[in-house]
N, C-alpha and C positions, 0 to 999 in steps of 0.2 A: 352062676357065671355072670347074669345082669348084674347081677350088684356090684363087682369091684370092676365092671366095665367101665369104658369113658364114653361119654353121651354118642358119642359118633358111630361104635362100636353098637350099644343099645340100638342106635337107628339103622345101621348096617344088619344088625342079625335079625330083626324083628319087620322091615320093609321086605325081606327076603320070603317072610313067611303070605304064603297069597291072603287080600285081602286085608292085610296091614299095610297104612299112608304112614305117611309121616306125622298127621294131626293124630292118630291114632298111639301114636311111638311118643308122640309128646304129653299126653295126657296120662298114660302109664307109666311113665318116667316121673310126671307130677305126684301122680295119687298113689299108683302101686310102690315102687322104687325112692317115695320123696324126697327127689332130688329138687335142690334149692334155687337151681339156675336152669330151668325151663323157660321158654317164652315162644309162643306160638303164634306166629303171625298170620296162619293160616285160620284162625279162630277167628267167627265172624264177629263173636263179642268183644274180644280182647280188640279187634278191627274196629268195631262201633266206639266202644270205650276211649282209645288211643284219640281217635277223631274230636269224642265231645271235652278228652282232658285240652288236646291243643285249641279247644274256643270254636269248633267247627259245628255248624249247625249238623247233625247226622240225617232229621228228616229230608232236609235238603239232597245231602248228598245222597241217600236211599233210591231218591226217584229220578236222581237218572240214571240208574244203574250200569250197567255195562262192564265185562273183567272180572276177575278173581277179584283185583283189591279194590273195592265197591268203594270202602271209607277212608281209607289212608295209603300209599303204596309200602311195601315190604321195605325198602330203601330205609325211608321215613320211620316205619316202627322200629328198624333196630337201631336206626342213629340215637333215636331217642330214650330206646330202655336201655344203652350201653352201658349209662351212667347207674344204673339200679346194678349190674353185674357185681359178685354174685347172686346176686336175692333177685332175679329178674322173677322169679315165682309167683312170690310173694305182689311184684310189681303188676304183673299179670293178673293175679286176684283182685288188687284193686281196680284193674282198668275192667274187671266182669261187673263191676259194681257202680261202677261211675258215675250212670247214669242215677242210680237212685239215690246217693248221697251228697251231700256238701262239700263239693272237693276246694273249695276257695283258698285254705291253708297250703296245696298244695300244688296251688297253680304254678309260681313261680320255680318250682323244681327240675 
């Protein structure tokens, strides 16, 4: 039944089950289900990542913590991976990575 569901559906039957978030529904929709247009902005990495893609110092912003969205607001990360839809996955992988690679090619994106 997950499989030919529509992501909304996936997040509606599987938030129902106790102890299933939404971060949870997202990641199994990624890896289990491999669906290609995931983006989790509840991930504090893909959070951290989104931050150092836009030029944002992240140790800075780490220490003053405060909120849910520590590094970027929720607003702000889907303005910006909109343009990735549908491969916001894929988009997402990269922002887990961000930090350890050379993203200069793809600043301007």
């Amino acid at each position: 039944m997950l499989v030919g569901a529509s992501d909304e559906e996936v997040l509606e039957k599987l938030t129902a089950v106790r102890g299933l978030g939404r971060w949870s529904v997202e990641m199994f929709s990624l890896f289990g289900l491999k669906r290609t247009d995931v983006f989790s902005t509840g991930d504090l990495g893909v959070q951290r990542g989104m931050a150092a893609h836009m030029g944002r110092d992240v140790k800075k912003l780490k220490a003053k913590g405060g909120g849910k969205w520590k590094y970027m607001s929720e607003k702000d990360m889907l303005e910006h991976s909109a343009k990735f839809a549908p491969y916001r996955s894929l988009f997402m992988w990269y922002m887990w990575r961000v930090e350890d690679v050379d993203v200069s090619a793809i600043q301007d994106a």
